[in-house]
Backbone as CSV, one residue per row, in Angstrom:
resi,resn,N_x,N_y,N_z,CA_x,CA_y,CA_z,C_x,C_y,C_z
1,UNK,0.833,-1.175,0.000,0.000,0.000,0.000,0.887,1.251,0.000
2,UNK,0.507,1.695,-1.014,1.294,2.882,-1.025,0.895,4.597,-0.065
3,UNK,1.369,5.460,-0.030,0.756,6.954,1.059,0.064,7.684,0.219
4,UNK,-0.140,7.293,-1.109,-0.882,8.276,-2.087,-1.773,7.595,-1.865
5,UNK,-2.314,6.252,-1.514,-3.271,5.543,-1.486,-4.343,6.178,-0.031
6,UNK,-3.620,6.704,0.483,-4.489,6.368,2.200,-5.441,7.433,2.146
7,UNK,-6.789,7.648,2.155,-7.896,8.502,2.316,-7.420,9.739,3.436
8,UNK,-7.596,11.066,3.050,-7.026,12.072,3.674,-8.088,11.794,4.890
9,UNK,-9.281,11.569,4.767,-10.310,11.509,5.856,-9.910,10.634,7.236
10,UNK,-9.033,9.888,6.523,-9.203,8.408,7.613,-7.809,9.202,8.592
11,UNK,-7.345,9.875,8.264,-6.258,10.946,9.292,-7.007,11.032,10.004
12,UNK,-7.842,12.342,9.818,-9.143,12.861,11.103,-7.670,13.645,12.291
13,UNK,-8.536,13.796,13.004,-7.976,14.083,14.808,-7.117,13.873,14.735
14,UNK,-5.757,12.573,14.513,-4.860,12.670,15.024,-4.476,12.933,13.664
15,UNK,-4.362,13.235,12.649,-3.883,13.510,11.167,-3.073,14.900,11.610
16,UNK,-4.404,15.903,11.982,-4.528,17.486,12.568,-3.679,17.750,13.605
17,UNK,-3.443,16.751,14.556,-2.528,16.587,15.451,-0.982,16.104,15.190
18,UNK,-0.970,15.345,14.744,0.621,15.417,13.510,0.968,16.557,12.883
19,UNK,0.161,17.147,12.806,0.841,18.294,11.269,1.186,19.317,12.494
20,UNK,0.119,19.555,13.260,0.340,20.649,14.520,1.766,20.185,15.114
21,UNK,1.732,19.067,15.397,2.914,18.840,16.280,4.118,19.059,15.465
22,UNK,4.384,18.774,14.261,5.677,18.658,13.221,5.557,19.977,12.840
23,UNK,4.550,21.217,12.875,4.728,22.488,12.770,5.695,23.439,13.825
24,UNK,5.065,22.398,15.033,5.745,23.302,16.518,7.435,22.896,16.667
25,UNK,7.427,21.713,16.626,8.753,20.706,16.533,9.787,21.354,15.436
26,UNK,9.229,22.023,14.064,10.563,22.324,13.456,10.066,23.860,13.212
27,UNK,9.273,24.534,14.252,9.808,25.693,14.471,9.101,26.638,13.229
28,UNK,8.480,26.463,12.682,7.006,27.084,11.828,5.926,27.627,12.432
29,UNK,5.644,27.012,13.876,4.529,27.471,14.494,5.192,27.447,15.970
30,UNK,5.046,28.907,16.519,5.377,29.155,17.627,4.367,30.214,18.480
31,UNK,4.567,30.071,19.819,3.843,30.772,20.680,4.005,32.561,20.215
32,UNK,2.628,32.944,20.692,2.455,34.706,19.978,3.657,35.136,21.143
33,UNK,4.199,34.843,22.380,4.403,35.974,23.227,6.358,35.507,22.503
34,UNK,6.787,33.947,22.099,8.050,34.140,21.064,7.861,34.902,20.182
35,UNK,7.178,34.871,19.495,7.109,35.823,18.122,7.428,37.576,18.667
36,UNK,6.842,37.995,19.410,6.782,39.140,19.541,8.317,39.668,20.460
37,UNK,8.936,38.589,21.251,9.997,38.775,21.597,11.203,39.135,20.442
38,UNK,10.853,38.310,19.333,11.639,37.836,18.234,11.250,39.525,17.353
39,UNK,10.708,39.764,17.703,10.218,41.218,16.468,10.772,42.088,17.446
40,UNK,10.194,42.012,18.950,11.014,43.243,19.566,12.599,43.292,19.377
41,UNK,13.214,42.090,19.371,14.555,42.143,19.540,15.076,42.547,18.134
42,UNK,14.693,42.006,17.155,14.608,42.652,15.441,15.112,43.946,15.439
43,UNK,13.796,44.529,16.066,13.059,45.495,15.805,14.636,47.004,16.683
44,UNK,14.875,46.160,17.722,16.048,47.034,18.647,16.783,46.609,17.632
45,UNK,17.521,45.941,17.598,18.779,45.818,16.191,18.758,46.706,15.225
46,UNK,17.440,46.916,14.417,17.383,47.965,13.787,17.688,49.381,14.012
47,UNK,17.036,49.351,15.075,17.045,51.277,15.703,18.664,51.623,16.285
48,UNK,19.356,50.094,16.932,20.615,49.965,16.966,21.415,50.386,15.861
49,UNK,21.369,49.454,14.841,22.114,49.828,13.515,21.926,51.218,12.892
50,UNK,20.570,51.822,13.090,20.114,53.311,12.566,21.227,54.488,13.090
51,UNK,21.172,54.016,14.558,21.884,54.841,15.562,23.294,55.089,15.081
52,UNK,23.835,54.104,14.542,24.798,53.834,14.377,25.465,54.415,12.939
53,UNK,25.014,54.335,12.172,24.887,55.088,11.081,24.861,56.319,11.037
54,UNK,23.949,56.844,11.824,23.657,58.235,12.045,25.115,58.442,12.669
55,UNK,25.577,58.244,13.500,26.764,58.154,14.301,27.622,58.243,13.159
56,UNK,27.897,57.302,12.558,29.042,57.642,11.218,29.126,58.140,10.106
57,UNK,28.172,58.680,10.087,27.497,59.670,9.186,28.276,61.322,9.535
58,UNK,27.677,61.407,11.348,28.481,62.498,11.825,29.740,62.810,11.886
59,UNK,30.243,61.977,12.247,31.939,61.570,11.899,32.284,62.142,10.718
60,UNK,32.082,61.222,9.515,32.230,61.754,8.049,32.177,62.767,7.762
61,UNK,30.876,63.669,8.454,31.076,65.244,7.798,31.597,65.649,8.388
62,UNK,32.020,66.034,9.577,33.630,66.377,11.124,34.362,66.315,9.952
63,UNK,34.518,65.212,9.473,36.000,64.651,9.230,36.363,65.614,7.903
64,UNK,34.994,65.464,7.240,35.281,65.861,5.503,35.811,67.604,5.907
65,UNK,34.627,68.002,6.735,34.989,69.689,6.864,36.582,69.625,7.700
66,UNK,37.169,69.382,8.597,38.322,68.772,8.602,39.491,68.980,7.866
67,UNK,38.925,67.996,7.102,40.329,68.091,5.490,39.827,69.115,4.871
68,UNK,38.716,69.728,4.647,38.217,71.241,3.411,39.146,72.429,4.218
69,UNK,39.051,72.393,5.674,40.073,73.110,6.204,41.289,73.149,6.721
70,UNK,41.800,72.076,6.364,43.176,71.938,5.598,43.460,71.676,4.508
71,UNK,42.764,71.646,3.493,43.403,71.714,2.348,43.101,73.677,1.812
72,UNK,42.257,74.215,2.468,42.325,75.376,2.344,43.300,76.458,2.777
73,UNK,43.736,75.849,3.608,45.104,76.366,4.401,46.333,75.985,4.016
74,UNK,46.274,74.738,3.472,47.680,74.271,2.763,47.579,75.090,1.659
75,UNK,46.496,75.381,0.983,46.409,76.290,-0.682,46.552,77.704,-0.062
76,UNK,46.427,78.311,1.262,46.819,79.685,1.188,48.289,79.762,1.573
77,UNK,48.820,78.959,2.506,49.928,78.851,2.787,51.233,78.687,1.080
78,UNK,50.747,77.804,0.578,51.353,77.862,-1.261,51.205,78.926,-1.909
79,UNK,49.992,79.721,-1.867,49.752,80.780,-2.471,50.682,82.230,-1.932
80,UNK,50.940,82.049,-0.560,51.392,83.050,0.238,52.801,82.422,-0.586
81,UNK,53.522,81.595,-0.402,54.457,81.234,-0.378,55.089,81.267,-2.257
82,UNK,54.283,81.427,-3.004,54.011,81.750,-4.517,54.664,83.402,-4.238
83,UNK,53.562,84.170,-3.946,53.283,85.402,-3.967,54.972,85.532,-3.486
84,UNK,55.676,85.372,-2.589,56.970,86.096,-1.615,57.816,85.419,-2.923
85,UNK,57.704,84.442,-3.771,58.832,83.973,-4.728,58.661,84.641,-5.785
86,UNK,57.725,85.478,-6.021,57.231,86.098,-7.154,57.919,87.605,-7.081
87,UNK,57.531,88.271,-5.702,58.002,89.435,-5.114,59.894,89.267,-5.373
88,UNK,60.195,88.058,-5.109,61.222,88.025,-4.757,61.939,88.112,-6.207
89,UNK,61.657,87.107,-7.172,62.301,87.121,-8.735,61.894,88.675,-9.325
90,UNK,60.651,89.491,-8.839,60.717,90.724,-9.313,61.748,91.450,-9.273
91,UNK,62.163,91.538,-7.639,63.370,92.142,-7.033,64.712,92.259,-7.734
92,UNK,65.278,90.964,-7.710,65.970,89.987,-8.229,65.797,90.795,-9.988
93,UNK,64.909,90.534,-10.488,64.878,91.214,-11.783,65.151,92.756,-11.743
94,UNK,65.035,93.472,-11.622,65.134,94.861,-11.336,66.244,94.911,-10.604
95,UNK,67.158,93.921,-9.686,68.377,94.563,-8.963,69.273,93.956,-10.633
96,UNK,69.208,93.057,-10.817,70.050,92.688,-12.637,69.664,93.580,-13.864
97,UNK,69.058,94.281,-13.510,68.150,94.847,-15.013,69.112,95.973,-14.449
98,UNK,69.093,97.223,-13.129,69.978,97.903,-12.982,71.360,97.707,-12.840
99,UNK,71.910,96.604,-12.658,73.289,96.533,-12.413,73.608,96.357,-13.909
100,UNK,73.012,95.597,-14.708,73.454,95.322,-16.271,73.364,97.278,-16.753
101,UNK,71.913,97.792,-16.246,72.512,99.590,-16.783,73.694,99.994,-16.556
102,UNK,74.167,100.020,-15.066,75.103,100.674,-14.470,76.698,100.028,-15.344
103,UNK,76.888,98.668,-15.506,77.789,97.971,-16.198,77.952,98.965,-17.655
104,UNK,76.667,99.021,-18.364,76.476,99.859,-19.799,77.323,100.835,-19.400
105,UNK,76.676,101.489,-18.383,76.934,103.209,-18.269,78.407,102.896,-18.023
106,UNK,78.830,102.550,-17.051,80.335,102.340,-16.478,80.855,102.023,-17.622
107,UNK,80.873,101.207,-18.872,81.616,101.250,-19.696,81.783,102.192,-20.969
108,UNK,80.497,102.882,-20.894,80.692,103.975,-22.203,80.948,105.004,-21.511
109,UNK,81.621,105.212,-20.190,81.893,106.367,-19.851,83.614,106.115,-19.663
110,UNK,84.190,105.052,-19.488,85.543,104.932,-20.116,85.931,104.897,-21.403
């Protein structure tokens, strides 16, 4: 006799009682006050992980404004430091531009 053979009827009561029991046993059918433990605790994990995020989220922008104000300061500090080499080859140009006159003059006046 095969199990495709056996009349679903002739289960009855304890048929209903098998399936209940092999529902509870591998954990498909559980008590409402587990379930709701199981969602509360979910449910904190989530707002945990949210927290947490939010948390490194804050960090990140600290951090980013951070480096925007140092790299803004390293670019004025270069720029300052541009500007005094610039001043300086002007100088530098104009003390050679007059000494090459004075050389002219000094020699067409012998």
């Amino acid at each position: 006799m095969e199990w495709a053979q056996i009349p679903v009827i002739q289960l009855g009561a304890v048929g209903v009682l098998f399936a209940v029991l092999w529902l509870v046993f591998t954990g498909r059918l559980v008590p409402r006050s587990t379930l709701d433990d199981v969602r509360a605790d979910r449910d904190a994990r989530i707002a945990e992980a949210a927290a947490d995020a939010d948390a490194w989220r804050e960090l990140y922008v600290g951090e980013r404004e951070a480096h925007q104000t140092t790299r803004q300061a390293h670019a004025e500090e270069v720029r300052a430091a541009l500007v005094a080499s610039t001043e300086g080859a002007a100088v530098a140009a104009a003390l050679l531009t007059e000494i090459r006159s004075r050389q002219i003059g000094a020699i067409s006046d012998t």
